[in-house]
C-alpha positions in Angstrom: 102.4 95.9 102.7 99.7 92.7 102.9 97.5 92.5 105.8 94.9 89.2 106.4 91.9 90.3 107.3 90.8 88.4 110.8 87.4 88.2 112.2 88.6 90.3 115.5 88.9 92.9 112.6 85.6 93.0 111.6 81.9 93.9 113.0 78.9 91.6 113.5 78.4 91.5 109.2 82.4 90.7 108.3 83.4 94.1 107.2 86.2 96.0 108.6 85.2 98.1 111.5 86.3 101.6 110.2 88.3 102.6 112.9 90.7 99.7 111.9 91.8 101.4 108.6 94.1 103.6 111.1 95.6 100.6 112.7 96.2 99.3 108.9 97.8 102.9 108.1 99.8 103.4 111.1 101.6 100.1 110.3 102.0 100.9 106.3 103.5 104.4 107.8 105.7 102.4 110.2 107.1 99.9 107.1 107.8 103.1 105.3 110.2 104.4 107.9 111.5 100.9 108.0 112.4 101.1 103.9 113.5 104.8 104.2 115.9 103.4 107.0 114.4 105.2 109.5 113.9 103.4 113.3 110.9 104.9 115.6 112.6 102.9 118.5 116.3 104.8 117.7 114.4 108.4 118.3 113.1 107.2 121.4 116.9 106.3 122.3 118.6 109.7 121.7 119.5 112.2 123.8 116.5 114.2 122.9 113.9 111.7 122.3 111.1 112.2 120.1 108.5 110.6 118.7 105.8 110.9 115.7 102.2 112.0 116.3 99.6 113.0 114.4 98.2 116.1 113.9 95.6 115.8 111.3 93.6 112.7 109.7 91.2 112.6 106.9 89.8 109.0 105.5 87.9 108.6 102.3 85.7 105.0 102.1 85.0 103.8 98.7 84.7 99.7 99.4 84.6 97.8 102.8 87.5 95.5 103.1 86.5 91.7 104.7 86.8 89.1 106.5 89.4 87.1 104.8 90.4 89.5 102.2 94.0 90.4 101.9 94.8 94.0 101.9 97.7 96.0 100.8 99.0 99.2 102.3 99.9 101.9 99.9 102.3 105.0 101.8 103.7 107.8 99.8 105.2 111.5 101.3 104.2 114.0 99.4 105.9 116.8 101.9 108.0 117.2 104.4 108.8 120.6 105.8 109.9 121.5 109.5 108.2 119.6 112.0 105.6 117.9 109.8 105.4 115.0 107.0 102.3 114.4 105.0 101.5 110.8 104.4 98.8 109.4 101.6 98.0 106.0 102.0 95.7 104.2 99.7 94.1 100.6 100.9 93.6 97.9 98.0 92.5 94.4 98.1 92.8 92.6 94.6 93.8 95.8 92.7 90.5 97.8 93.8 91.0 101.2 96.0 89.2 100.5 99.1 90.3 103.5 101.4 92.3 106.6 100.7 93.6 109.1 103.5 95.6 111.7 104.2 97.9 112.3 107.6 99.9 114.8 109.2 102.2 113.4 111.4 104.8 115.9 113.4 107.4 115.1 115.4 107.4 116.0 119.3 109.8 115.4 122.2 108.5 113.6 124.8 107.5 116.1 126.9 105.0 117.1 124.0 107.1 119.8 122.1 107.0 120.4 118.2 110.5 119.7 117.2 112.6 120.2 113.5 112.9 116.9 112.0 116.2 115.5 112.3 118.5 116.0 109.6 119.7 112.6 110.0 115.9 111.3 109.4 115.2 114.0 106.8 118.5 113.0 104.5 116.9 109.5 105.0 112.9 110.5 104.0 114.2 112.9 101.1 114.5 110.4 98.5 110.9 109.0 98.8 109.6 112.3 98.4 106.7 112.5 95.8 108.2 114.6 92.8 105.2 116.7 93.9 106.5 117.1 97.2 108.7 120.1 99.2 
């Protein structure tokens, strides 16, 4: 997924302010729902709503992204088991790894309960499932 990098993006020198790699990661998570099929706004809308949050982040910086550059958003699931999905997203601009992390995102109702993914969304997820992946 391409992202322009914009000057509200960046600090006073024209790099990427690092909290803004989660912001960039939270949308290439989003578009990978989107491909799988999978609508954040439709869980919200059932019965039992629910919603993804997440539970653990780790980032890994090898380059600063910058002003101008185009990025891309790399998402694979390497597992997906009860409640949880792992996510590893790798940031590029012009083929070069910039940023690599790794999330845990579990699915809650609203009222802030762990809940089984749906089977409906799991039958959806399963075939992007690294071949790594449970």
């Amino acid at each position: 997924m391409p992202i322009r990098i914009y000057y509200e993006d960046t600090d006073l020198s024209g790099v990427v302010y690092h909290a803004n790699y989660l912001r960039y990661m939270e949308r290439g998570r989003t578009e990978f729902f989107r491909l799988a099929g999978v609508s954040k706004m439709a869980s919200l809308e059932d019965a039992e709503p629910t919603a993804w949050t997440l539970r653990k982040v780790s980032l890994e910086y090898f380059r600063p992204a910058r002003l101008e550059d185009q990025i891309e958003v790399h998402t694979s699931c390497p597992s997906l088991t009860g409640a949880r999905m792992e996510a590893d997203q790798n940031i590029y601009a012009n083929g070069v790894l910039l940023t690599h992390g790794k999330v845990e995102a579990c699915i809650m109702t609203l009222t802030g309960k762990p809940r089984r993914i749906p089977s409906h969304v799991r039958e959806k997820l399963l075939p992007y499932l690294l071949e790594t992946g449970a």
